[in-house]
C-alpha positions in Angstrom: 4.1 -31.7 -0.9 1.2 -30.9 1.8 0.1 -27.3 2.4 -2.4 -26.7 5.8 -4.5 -24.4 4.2 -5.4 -22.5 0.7 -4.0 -18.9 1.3 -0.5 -19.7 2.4 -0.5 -23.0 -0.6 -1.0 -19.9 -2.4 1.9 -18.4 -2.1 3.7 -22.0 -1.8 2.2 -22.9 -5.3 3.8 -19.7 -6.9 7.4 -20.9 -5.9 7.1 -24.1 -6.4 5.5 -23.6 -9.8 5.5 -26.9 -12.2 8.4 -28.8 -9.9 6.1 -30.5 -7.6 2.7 -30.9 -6.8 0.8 -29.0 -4.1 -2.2 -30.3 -2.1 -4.1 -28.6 0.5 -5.5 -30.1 3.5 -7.9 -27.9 4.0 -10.9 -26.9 1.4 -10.8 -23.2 0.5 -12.3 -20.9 3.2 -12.2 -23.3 6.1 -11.4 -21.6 9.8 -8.1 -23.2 10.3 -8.5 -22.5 14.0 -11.8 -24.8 13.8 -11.2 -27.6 11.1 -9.8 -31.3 12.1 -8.3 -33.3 10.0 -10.3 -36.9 8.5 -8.0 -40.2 8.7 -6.6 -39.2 5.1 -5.9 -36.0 5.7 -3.3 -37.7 8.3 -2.0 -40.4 6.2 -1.5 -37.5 3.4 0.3 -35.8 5.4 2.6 -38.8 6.7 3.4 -39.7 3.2 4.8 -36.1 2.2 7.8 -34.9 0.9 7.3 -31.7 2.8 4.6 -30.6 4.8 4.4 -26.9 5.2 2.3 -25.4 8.4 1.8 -21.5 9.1 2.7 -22.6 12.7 1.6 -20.5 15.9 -0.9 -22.6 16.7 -3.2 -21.2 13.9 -3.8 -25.1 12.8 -5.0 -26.0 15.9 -6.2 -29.3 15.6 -2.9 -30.4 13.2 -0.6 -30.2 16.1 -0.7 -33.8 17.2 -0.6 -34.8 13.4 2.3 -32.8 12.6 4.3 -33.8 15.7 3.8 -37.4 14.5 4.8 -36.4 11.0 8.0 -34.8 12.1 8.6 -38.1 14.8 7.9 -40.2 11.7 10.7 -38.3 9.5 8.4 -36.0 7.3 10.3 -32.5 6.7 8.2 -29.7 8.1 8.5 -26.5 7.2 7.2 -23.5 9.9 6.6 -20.5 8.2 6.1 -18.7 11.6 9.6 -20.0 12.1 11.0 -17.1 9.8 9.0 -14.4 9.8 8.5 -11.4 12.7 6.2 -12.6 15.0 3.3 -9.7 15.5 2.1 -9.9 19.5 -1.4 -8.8 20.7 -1.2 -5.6 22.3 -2.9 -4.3 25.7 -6.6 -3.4 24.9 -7.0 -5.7 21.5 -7.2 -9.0 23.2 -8.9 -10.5 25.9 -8.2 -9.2 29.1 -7.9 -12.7 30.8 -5.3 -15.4 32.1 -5.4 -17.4 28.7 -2.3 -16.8 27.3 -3.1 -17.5 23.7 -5.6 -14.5 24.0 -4.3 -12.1 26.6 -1.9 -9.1 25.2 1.8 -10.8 24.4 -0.3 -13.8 22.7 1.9 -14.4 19.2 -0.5 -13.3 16.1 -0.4 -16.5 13.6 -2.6 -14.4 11.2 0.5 -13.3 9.1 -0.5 -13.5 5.7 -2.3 -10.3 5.9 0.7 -8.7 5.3 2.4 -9.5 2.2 6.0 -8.2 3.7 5.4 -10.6 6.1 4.5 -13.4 3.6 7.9 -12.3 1.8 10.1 -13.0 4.6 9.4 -16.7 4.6 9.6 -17.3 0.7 13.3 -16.8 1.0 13.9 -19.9 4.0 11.7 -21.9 2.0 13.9 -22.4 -1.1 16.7 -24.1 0.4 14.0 -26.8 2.7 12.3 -27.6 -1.2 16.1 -28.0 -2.5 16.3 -31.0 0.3 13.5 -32.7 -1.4 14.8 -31.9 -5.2 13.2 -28.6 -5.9 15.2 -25.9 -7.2 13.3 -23.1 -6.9 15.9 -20.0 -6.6 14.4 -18.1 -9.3 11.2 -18.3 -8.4 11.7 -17.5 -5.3 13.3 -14.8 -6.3 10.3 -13.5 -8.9 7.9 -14.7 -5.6 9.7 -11.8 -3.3 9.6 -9.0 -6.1 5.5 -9.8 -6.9 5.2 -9.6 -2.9 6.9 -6.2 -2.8 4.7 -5.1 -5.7 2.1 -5.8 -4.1 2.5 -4.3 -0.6 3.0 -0.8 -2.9 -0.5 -1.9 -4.2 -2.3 -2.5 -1.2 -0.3 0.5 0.5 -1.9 2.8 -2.3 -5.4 1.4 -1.5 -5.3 1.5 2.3 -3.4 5.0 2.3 -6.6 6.1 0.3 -8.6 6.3 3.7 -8.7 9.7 5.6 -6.6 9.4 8.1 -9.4 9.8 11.0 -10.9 7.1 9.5 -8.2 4.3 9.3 -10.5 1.7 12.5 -11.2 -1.4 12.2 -13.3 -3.6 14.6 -13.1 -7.3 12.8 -14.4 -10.9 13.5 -11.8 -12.1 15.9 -8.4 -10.5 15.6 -7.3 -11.1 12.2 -6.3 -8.1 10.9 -3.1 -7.1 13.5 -0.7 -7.5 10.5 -2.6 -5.3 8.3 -3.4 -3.0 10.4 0.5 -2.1 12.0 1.7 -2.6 8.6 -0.7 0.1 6.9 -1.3 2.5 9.9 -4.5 1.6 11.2 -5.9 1.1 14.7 -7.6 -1.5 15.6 -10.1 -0.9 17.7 -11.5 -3.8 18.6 -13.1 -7.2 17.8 -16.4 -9.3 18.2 -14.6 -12.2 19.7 -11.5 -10.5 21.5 -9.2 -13.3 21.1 -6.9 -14.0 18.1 -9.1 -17.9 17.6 -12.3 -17.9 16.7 -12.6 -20.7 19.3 -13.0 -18.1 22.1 -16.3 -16.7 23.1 -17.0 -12.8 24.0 -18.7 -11.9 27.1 -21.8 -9.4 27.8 -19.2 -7.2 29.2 -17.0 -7.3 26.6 -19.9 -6.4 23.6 -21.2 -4.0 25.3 -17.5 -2.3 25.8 -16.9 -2.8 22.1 -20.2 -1.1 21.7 -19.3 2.0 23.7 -15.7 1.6 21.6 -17.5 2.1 18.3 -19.6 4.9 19.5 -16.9 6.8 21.3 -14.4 6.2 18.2 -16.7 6.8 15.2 -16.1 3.8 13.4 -17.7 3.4 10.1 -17.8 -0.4 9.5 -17.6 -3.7 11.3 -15.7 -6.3 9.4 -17.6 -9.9 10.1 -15.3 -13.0 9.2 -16.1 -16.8 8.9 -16.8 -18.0 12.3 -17.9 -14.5 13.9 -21.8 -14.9 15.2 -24.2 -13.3 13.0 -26.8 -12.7 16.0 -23.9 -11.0 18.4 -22.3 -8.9 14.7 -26.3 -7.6 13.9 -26.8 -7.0 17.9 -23.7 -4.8 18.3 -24.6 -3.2 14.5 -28.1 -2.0 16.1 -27.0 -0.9 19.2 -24.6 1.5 17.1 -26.0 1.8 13.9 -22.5 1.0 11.6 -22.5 -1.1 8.7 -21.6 -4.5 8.7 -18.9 -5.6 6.1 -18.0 -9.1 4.4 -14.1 -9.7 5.0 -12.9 -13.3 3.5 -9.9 -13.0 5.5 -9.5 -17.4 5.1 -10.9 -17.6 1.5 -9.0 -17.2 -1.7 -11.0 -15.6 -4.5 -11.8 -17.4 -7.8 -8.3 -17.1 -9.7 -6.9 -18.7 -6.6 -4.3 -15.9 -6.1 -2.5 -14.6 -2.9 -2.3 -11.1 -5.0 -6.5 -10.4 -5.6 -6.8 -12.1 -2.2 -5.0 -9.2 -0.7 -6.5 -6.6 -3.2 -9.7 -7.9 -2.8 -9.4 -7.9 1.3 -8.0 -4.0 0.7 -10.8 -2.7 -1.5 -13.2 -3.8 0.7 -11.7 -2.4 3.7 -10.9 1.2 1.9 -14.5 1.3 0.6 -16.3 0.8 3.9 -14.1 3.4 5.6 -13.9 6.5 3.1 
């Protein structure tokens, strides 16, 4: 079976346990909006099982692959397809006619919520019986670790004085998170939720007066935010500037100290 990238294989890996093999197309902390896939990548993917996509448009350069693999009989599995769909609200994306930035764009960065993550474990058990894996119990055991952790990361997040609870990220990774915890999000370096998008001078210097006017104690730089426009906005307002690995799974290759990690780092910056 063929997972799009390592966070949600994660998660996949954990249900599927020993029944099947899992492979990844893409290498651990890859942008997903940015990566293409090689020749073999394709071919892997046309001689799945199942493939399994996060959907949304998040694998941006798969679509044409995974159109072919569906024409060609490959199952595919949508997470986005079972989950509730986060939209971009007015004043956290791009105020322009693109509609995969503009406010009612569909957020595909669901697995920063691990409630979210839970609701597609269920769906996903009877598409990996169709291809001979009986994973009912583990799917199961998968939903009850996810709801353990959401208490987790609820306890960490929750820490944060209330006044405090902003975050201005990379792009607009963190919608999830942030509705899910009781944060506002306040803005982002690239307004868009790609990091394909660019900002404008009119828009940095808006998010500059938005940090100022909102006392925001951090911003939260991602894979594929630029380091000149993060350190330009940082010395116009004088915050810190913050590591998040919101695409890269930490060493023990867990969705669970992904999530605690991301958490931590976040509640820290804040207090």
């Amino acid at each position: 079976m063929v997972v799009t990238y390592a966070v949600l294989a994660a998660v996949v890996s954990e249900v599927v346990g020993d029944a099947a093999d899992v492979t990844v197309l893409m290498p651990n902390g890859a942008d997903p909006h940015e990566w293409s896939p090689s020749a073999k990548d394709i071919e892997t993917m046309l001689n799945a099982d199942l493939v399994i996509d996060n959907g949304l448009g998040l694998e941006g350069n798969l679509q044409d692959p995974l159109k072919e693999a569906a024409a060609q009989g490959v199952s595919v599995f949508t997470v986005s397809d079972h989950i509730t769909i986060r939209t971009v609200k007015a004043g956290e994306g791009a105020e322009v006619d693109d509609p995969d930035q503009a406010p009612g764009a569909q957020d595909p960065h669901l697995w920063m919520d691990p409630l979210t993550m839970k609701q597609w474990v269920g769906p996903l058990v009877p598409a990996l019986q169709a291809v001979g894996i009986d994973a009912a119990d583990s799917g199961t055991a998968v939903e009850a670790e996810l709801d353990a952790l959401n208490a987790e990361v609820a306890t960490i997040l929750e820490a944060v004085p209330a006044d405090r609870r902003k975050l201005v990220t990379g792009h607009e990774s963190l919608g999830y998170l942030a509705e899910r915890y009781g944060y506002d999000l306040v803005g982002a370096v690239i307004p868009a939720i790609t990091t394909q998008a660019e900002a404008s001078a009119g828009e940095l210097a808006a998010l500059s007066q938005k940090i100022t006017a909102a006392g925001v104690p951090a911003i939260f730089t991602e894979g594929g935010t630029p380091a000149s426009t993060v350190e330009a906005i940082a010395g116009d307002t004088g915050v810190t500037v913050v590591e998040l690995s919101t695409h890269t799974l930490p060493g023990d290759g867990t969705y669970r100290t992904f999530m605690l990690d991301i958490s931590n780092t976040i509640a820290e910056a804040l207090r």
